[in-house]
KOLTORDREN-803758 format. One line per field, with one value per residue (C-alpha): residue number from 1; residue in three letters; x, z, y. Coordinates in steps of 0.5 Angstrom, whole numbers, padded with zeros to 4 digits, always signed. Each point is the difference from the previous one (the first is absolute). Layout:
BEGIN
num = c(NUM / ...)
residu = c(ala / ...)
xx = c(X / ...)
zz = c(Z / ...)
yy = c(Y / ...)
//
This chain:
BEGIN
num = c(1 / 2 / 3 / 4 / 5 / 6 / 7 / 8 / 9 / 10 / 11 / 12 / 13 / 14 / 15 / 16 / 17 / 18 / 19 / 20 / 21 / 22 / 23 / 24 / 25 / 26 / 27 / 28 / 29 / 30 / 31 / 32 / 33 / 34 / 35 / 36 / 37 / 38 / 39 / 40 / 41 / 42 / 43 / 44 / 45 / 46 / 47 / 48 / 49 / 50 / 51 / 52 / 53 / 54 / 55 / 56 / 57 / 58 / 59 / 60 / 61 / 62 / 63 / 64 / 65 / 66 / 67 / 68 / 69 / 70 / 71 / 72 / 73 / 74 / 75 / 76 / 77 / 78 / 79 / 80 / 81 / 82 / 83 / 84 / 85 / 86 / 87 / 88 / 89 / 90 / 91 / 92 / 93 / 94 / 95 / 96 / 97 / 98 / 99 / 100 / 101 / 102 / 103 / 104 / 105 / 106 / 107 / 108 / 109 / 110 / 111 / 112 / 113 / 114 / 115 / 116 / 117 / 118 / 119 / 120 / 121 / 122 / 123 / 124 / 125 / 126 / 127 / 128 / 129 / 130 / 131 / 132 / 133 / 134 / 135 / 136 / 137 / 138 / 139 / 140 / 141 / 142 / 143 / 144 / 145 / 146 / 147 / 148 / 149 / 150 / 151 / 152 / 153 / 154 / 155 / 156 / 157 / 158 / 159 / 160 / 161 / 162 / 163 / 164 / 165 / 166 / 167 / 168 / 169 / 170 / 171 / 172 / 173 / 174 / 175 / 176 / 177 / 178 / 179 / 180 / 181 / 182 / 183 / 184 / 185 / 186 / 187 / 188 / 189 / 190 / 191 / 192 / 193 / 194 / 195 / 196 / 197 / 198 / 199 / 200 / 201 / 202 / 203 / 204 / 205 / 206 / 207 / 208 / 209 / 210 / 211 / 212 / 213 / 214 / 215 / 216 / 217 / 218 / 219 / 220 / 221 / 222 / 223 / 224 / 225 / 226 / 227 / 228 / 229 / 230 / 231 / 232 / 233 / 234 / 235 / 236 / 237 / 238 / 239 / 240 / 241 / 242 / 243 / 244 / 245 / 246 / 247 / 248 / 249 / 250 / 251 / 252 / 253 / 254 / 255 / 256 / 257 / 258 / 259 / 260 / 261 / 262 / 263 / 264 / 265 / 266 / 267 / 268 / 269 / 270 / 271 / 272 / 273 / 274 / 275 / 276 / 277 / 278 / 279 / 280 / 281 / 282 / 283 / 284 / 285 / 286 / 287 / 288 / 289 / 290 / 291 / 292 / 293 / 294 / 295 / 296 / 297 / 298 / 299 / 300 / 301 / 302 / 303 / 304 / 305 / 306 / 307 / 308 / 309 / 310 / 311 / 312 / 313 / 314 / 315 / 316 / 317 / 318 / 319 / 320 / 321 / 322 / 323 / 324 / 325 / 326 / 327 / 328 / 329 / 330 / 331 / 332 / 333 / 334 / 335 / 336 / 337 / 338 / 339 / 340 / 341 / 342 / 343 / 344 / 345 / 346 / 347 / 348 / 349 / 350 / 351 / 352 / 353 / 354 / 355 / 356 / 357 / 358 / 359 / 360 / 361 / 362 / 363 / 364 / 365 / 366 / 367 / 368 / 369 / 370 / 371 / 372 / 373 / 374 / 375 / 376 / 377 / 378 / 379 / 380 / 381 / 382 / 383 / 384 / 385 / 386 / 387 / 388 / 389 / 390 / 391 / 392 / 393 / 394 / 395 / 396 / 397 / 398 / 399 / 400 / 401 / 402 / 403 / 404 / 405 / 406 / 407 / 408 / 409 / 410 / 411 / 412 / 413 / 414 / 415 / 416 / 417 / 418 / 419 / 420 / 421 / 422 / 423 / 424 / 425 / 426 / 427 / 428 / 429 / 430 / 431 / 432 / 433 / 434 / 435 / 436)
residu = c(unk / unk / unk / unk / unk / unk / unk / unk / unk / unk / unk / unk / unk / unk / unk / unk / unk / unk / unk / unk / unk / unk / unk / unk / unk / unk / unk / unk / unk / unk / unk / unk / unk / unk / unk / unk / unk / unk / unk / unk / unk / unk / unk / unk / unk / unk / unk / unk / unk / unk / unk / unk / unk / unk / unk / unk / unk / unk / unk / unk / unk / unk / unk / unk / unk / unk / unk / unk / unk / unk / unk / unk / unk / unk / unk / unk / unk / unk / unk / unk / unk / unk / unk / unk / unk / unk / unk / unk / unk / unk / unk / unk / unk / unk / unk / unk / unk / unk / unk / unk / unk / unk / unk / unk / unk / unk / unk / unk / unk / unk / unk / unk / unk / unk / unk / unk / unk / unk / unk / unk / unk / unk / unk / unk / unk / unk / unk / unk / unk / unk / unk / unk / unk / unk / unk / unk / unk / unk / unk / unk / unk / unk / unk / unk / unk / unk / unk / unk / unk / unk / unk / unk / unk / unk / unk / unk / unk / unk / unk / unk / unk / unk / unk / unk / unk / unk / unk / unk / unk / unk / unk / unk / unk / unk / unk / unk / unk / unk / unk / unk / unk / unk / unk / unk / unk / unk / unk / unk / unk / unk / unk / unk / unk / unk / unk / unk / unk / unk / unk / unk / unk / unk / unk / unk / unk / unk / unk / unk / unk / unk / unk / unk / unk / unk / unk / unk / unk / unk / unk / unk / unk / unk / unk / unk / unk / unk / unk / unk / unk / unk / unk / unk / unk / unk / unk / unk / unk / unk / unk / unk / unk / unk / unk / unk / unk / unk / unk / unk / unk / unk / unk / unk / unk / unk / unk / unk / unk / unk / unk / unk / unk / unk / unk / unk / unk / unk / unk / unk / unk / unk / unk / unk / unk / unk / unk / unk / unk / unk / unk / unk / unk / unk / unk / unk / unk / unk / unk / unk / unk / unk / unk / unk / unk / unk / unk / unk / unk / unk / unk / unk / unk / unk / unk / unk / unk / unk / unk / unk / unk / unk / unk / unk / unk / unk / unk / unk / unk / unk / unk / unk / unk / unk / unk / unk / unk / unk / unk / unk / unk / unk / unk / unk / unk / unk / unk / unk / unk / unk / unk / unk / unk / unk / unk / unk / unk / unk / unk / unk / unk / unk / unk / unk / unk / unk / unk / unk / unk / unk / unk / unk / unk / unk / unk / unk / unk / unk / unk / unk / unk / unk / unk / unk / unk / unk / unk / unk / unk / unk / unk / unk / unk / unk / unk / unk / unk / unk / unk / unk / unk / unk / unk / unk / unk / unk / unk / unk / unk / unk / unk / unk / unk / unk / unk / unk / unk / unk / unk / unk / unk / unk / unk / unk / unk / unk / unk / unk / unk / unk / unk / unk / unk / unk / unk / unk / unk / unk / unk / unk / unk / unk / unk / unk / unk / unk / unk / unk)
xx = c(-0124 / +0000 / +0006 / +0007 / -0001 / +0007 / +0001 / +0000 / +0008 / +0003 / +0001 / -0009 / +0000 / +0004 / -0004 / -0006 / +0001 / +0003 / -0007 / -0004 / +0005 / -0003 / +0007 / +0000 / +0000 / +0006 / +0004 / +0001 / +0007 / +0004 / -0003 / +0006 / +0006 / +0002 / +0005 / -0001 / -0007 / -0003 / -0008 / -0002 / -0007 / -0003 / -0008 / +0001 / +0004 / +0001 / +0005 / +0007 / -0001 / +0007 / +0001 / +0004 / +0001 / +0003 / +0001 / +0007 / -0002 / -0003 / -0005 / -0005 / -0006 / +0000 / -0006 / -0005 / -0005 / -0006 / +0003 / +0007 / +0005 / +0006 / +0005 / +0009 / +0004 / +0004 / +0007 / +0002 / -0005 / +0006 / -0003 / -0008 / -0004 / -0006 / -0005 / +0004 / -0005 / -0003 / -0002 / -0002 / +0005 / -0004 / -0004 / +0004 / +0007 / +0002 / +0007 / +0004 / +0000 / +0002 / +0008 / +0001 / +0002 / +0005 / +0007 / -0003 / +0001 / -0006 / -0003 / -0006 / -0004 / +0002 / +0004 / +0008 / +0005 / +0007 / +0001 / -0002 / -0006 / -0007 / -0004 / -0003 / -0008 / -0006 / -0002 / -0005 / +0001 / -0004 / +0004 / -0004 / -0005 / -0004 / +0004 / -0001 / -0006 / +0001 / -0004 / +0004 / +0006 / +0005 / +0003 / +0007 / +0003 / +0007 / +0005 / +0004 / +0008 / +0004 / +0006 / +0002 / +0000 / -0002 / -0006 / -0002 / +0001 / -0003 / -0004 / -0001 / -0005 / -0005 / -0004 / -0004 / +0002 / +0001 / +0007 / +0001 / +0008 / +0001 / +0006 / +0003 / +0007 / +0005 / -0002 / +0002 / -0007 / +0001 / +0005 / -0005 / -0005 / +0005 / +0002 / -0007 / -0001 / +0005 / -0001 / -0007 / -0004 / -0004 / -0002 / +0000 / +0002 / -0003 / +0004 / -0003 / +0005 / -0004 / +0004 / +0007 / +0006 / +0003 / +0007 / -0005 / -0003 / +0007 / +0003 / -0007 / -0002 / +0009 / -0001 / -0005 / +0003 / -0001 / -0006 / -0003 / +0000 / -0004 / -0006 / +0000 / -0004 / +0002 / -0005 / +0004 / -0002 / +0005 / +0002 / -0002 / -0006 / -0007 / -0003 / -0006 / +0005 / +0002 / -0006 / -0001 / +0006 / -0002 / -0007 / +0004 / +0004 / -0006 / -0004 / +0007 / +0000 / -0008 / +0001 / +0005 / -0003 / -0007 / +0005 / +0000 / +0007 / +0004 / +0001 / +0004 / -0001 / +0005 / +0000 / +0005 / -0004 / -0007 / +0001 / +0002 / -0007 / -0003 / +0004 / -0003 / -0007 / +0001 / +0001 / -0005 / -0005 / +0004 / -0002 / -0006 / -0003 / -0001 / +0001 / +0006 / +0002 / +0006 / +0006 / -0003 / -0003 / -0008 / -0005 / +0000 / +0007 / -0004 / -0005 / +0005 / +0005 / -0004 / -0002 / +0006 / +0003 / -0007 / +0002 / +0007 / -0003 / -0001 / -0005 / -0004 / +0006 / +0007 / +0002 / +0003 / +0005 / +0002 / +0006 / -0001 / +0005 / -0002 / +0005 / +0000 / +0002 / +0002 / -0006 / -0004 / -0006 / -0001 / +0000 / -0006 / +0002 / +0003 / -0006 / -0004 / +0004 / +0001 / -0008 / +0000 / +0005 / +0001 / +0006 / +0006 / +0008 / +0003 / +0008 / +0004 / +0006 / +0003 / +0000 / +0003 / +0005 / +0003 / +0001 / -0006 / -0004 / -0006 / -0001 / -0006 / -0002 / -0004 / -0004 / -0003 / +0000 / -0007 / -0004 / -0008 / +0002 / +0005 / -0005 / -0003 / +0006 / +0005 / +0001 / -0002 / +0007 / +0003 / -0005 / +0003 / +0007 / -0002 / -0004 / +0007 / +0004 / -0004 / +0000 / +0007 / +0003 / -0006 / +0002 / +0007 / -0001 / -0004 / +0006 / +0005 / +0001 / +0003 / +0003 / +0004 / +0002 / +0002 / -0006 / -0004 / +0001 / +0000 / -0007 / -0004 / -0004 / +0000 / -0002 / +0005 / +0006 / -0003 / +0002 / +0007 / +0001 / -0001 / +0001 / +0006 / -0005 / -0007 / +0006 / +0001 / -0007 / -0003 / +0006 / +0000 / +0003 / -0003 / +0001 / -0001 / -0008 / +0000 / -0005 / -0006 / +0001 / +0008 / -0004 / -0004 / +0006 / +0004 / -0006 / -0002 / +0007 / +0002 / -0007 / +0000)
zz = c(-0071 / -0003 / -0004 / +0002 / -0005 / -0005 / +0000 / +0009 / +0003 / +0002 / +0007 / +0000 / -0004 / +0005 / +0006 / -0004 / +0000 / +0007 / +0003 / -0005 / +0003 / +0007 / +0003 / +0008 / +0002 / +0003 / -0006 / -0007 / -0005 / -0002 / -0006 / -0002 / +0003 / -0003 / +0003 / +0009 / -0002 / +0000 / -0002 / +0003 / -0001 / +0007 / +0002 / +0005 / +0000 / +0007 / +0001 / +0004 / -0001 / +0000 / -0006 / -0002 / -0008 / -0002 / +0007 / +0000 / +0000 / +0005 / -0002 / +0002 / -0003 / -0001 / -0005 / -0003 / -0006 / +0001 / +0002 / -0004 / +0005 / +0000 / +0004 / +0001 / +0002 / +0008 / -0003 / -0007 / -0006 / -0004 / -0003 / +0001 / -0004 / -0005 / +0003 / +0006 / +0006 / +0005 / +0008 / +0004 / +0007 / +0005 / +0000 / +0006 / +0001 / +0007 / +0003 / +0007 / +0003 / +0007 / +0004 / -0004 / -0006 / +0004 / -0002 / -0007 / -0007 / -0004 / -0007 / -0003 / +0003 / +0007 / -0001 / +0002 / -0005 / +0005 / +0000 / +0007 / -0001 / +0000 / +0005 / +0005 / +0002 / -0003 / -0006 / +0003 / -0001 / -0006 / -0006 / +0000 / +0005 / +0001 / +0002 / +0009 / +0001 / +0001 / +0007 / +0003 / -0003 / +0006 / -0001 / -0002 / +0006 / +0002 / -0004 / -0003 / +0002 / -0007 / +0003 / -0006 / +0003 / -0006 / -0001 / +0009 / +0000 / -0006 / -0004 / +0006 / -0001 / +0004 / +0002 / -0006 / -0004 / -0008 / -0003 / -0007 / -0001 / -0006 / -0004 / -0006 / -0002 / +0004 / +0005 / +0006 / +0000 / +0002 / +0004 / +0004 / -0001 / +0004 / +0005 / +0002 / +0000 / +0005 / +0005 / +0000 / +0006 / -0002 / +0003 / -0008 / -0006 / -0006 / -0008 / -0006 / -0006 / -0006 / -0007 / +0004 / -0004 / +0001 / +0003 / +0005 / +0004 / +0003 / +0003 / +0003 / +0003 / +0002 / +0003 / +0006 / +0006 / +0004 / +0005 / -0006 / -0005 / +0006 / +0000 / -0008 / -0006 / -0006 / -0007 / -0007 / -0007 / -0005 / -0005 / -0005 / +0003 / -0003 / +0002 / +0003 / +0005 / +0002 / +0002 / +0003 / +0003 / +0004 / +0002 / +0004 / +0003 / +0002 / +0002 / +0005 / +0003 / +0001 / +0004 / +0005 / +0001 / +0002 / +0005 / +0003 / -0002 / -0003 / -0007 / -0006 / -0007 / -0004 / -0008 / -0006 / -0004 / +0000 / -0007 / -0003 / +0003 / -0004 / -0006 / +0000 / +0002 / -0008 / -0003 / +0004 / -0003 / -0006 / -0001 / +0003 / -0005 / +0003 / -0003 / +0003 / +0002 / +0001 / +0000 / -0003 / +0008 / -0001 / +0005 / +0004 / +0003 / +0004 / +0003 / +0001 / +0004 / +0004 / +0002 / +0002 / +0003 / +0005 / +0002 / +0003 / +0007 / +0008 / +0001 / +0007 / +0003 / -0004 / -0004 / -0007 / -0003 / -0008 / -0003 / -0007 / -0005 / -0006 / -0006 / -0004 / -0006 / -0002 / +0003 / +0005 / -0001 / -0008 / +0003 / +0001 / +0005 / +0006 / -0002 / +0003 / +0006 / +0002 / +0001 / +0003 / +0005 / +0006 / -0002 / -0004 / +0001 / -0007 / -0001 / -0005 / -0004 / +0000 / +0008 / -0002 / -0004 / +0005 / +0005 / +0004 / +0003 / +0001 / -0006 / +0003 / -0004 / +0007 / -0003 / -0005 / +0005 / +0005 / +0005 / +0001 / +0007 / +0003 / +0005 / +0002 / +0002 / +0004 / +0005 / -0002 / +0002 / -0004 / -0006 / +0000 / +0000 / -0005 / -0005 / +0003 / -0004 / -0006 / -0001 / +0001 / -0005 / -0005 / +0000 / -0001 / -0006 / -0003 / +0001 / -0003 / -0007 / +0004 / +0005 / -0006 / -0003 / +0006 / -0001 / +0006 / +0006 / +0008 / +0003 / -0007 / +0003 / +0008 / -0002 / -0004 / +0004 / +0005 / -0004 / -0002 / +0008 / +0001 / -0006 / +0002 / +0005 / -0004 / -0005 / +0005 / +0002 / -0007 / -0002 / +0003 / -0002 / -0003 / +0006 / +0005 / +0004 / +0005 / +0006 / -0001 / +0007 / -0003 / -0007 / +0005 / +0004 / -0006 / -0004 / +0007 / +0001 / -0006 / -0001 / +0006)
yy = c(-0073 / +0007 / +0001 / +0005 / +0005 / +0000 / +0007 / +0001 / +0002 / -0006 / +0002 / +0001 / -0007 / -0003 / +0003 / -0002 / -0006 / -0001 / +0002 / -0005 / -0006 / +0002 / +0003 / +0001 / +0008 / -0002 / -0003 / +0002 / +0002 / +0005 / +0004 / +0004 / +0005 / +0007 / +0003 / -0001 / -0002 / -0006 / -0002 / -0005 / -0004 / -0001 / -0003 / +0005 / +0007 / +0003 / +0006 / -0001 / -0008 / -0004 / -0003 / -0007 / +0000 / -0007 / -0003 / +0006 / +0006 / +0005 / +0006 / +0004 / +0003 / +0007 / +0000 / -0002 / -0001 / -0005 / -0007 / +0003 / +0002 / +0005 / -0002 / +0001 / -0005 / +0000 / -0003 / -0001 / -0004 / -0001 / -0008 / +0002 / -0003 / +0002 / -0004 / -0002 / -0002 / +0005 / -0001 / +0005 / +0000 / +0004 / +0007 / +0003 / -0002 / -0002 / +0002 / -0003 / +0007 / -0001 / -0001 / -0005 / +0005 / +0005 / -0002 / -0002 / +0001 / +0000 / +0000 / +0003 / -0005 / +0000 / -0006 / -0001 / +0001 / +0000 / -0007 / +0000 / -0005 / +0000 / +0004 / -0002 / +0000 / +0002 / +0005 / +0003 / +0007 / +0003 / +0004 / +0006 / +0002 / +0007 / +0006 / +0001 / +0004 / +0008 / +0001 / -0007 / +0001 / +0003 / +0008 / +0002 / +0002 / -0003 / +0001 / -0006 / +0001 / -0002 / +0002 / +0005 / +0007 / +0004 / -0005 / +0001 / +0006 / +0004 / -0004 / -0005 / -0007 / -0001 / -0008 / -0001 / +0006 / -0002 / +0004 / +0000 / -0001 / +0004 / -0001 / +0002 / -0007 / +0002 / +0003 / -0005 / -0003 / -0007 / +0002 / +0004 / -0005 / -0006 / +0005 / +0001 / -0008 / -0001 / +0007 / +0000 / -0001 / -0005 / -0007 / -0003 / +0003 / -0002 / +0002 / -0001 / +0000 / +0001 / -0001 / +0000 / -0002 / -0007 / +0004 / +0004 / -0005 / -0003 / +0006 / +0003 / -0007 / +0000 / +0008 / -0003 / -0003 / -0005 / +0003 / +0003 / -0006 / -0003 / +0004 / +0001 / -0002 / +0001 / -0001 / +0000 / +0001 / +0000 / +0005 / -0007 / -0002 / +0002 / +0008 / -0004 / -0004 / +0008 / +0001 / -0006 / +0001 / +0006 / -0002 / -0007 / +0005 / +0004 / -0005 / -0004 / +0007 / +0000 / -0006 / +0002 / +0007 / -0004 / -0004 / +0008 / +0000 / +0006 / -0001 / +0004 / -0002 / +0002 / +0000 / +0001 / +0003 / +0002 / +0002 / -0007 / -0002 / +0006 / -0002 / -0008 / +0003 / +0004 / -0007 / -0004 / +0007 / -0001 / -0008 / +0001 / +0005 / +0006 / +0007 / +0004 / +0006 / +0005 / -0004 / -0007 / -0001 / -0002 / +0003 / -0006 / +0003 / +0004 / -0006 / -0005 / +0004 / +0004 / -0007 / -0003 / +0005 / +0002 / -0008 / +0004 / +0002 / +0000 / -0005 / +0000 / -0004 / +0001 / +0004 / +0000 / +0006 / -0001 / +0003 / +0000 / +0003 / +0003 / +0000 / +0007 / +0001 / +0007 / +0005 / -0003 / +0005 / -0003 / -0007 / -0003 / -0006 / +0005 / +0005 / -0006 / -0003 / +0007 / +0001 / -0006 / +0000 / +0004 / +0003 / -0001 / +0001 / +0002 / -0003 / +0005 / -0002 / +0006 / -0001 / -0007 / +0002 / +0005 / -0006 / +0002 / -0007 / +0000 / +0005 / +0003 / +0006 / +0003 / +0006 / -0005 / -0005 / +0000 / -0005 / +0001 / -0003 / +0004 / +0005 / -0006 / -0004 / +0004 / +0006 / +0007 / +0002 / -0005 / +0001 / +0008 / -0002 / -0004 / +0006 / +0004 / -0005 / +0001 / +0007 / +0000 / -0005 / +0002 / +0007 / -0002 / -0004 / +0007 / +0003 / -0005 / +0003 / +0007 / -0004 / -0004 / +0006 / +0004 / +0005 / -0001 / +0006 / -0003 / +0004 / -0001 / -0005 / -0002 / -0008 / +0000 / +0002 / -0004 / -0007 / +0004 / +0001 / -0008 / -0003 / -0004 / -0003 / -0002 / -0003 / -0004 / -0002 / -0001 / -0005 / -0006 / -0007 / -0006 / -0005 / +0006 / +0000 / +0006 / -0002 / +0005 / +0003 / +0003 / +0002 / +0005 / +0002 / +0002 / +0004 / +0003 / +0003 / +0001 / +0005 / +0003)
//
């Protein structure tokens, strides 16, 4: 037998003499941990592989040199060992998808963590699966009542529409979110809570009442779990929701935060080794997400809408994950503090605020009193600094005396209670009188 030369790495050393003992593709041991990477030596390396270290610790592989393999940790590795034995669980993990988790509380694996007991029936339902094919895919042509009147009337959500959700702290975000959880006009309603504090969790499940618990699936990854459990988070969510509108049901996906899941695609780049860009985000942000998000749409039969809030922090134009989602997505509604801090809810910021879908899902009368309604509140937040200060003279601008004339009325319409949902056939009578 050939010798081990003295000077090799301990880690190649190991490996070396791994193979020589005839290690099986599917079995080897963790080499070493820096920071959430852990290198493992395998007889065989395959991406996306689901690890077990030490008969404890799940990981999954994101990387690979030769038959050493990079992988990050599904729950903390707190006690792993060096050399600690590792096993290869599965290539593509397996999910029970079907009615049996309406009503439930999942974890990043898609298994139970209500305290409800275990779920029933098979995992069947893969946990990624190609995005639907463009030319078999159903158009967006139906609108998606929410039952928030800003949101129907001006920046209405189409079947199968992607909508950014785009939100600076404080600006009633979660609030919106759980209102639209509860008013929507869905048959299943899909939430993946991505890095959520602990304290957050209990007031969202609490604001869902009886008959929207019932046809909800909520998918949970803590602010304390590892980043790669926040993306596997994301893709359950995902892939539950693929199944229930391949059943042809009409399904909403919503998730809080989109942002978090890029921030844990720059630790997974980071562990991985790849070289980073603006911001510290790797280049591989701008394949993953495309992936996942492609996922979020009609099939032939079903449909599937996504409400994805994207968290901003000071100048959205200087952030590189709102500039990628809204590239994305087929619109965005923007929230502003400032709206927030004046008691407004939902603090839409209606100029920014845009949805691609909107000619292709309502009247042309409603589409009209709707770019009305636009003109007026935009030109009237142009005119604000005069307004403040007494300097603006009644006939400057039509469009503004427009919204003075009625603005106790638009008032009215653009706030609305959090426990409030507004069917969307009133939504459409108020806008109509109100721009006739």
């Amino acid at each position: 037998m050939t010798p081990i030369p003295h000077g090799m790495a301990p880690g190649l050393r190991a490996l070396t003499e791994a193979i020589r003992a005839g290690l099986p593709s599917e079995r080897g041991h963790v080499v070493s941990v820096r920071g959430p990477a852990i290198q493992v030596a395998l007889g065989e390396a395959r991406l996306g592989a689901r690890l077990l270290l030490d008969e404890r610790f799940e990981a999954e592989v994101v990387a690979f040199e030769g038959t050493v393999a990079v992988a990050l940790a599904l729950s903390s590795t707190h006690g792993l060992r060096s050399g600690a034995p590792a096993r290869v669980l599965c290539d593509q993990p397996l999910l029970v998808a079907g009615d049996e988790v309406l009503g439930r509380i999942l974890d990043a694996a898609g298994r139970p963590i209500d305290g409800l007991g275990p779920l029933e029936g098979q995992a069947d339902w893969p946990l990624r699966r190609a995005a639907p094919d463009p030319l078999t895919r159903r158009p967006v042509t139906q609108v998606l009542s929410t039952g928030i009147r800003v949101v129907d009337a001006l920046c209405p959500l189409g079947l199968g529409q992607r909508l950014a959700l785009q939100s600076g702290p404080g600006a009633g975000k979660s609030t919106l979110l759980s209102q639209v959880a509860v008013t929507a006009e869905v048959d299943v309603v899909v939430v993946a809570l991505i890095g959520e504090r602990g304290r957050e969790v209990g007031p969202f499940v609490r604001s869902l009442d009886e008959v929207a618990r019932r046809r909800t699936t909520v998918v949970l990854a803590r602010a304390d779990e590892p980043p790669l459990t926040w993306v596997r988070a994301f893709e359950c969510a995902i892939a539950l929701a693929e199944r229930q509108r391949d059943d042809g049901r009409n399904v909403l996906l919503v998730c809080d935060s989109i942002t978090r899941v890029a921030r844990a695609l720059r630790v997974i780049g980071l562990a991985a080794g790849e070289p980073v860009g603006r911001r510290g985000y790797p280049a591989s942000m701008s394949t993953v997400l495309p992936q996942l998000l492609e996922r979020i749409g009609n099939g032939p039969v079903g449909t599937l809408t996504g409400l994805l809030a994207v968290l901003v922090e000071g100048d959205d134009a200087d952030d590189p994950v709102a500039e990628e989602v809204r590239s994305l997505v087929d619109g965005h509604l923007v929230l502003d503090p400032a709206l927030a801090g004046a008691g407004r809810f939902p603090a839409v910021n209606i100029p920014r605020s845009i949805s691609r879908c909107h000619e292709s899902v309502v009247e042309a009368k409603d589409l009209k009193a709707a770019s009305r309604l636009r003109r007026w509140v935009s030109a009237f937040e142009t005119r604000s600094d005069l307004l403040a200060v007494g300097a603006y003279v009644r006939g400057s601008d039509r469009e503004v005396d427009a919204f003075l004339e009625r603005r106790v009325e638009i008032e009215a319409f653009l706030r609305q209670s959090p426990r409030d949902g507004t069917p969307i056939a009133e939504t459409r009578r108020r806008l109509l009188e109100l721009c006739r």
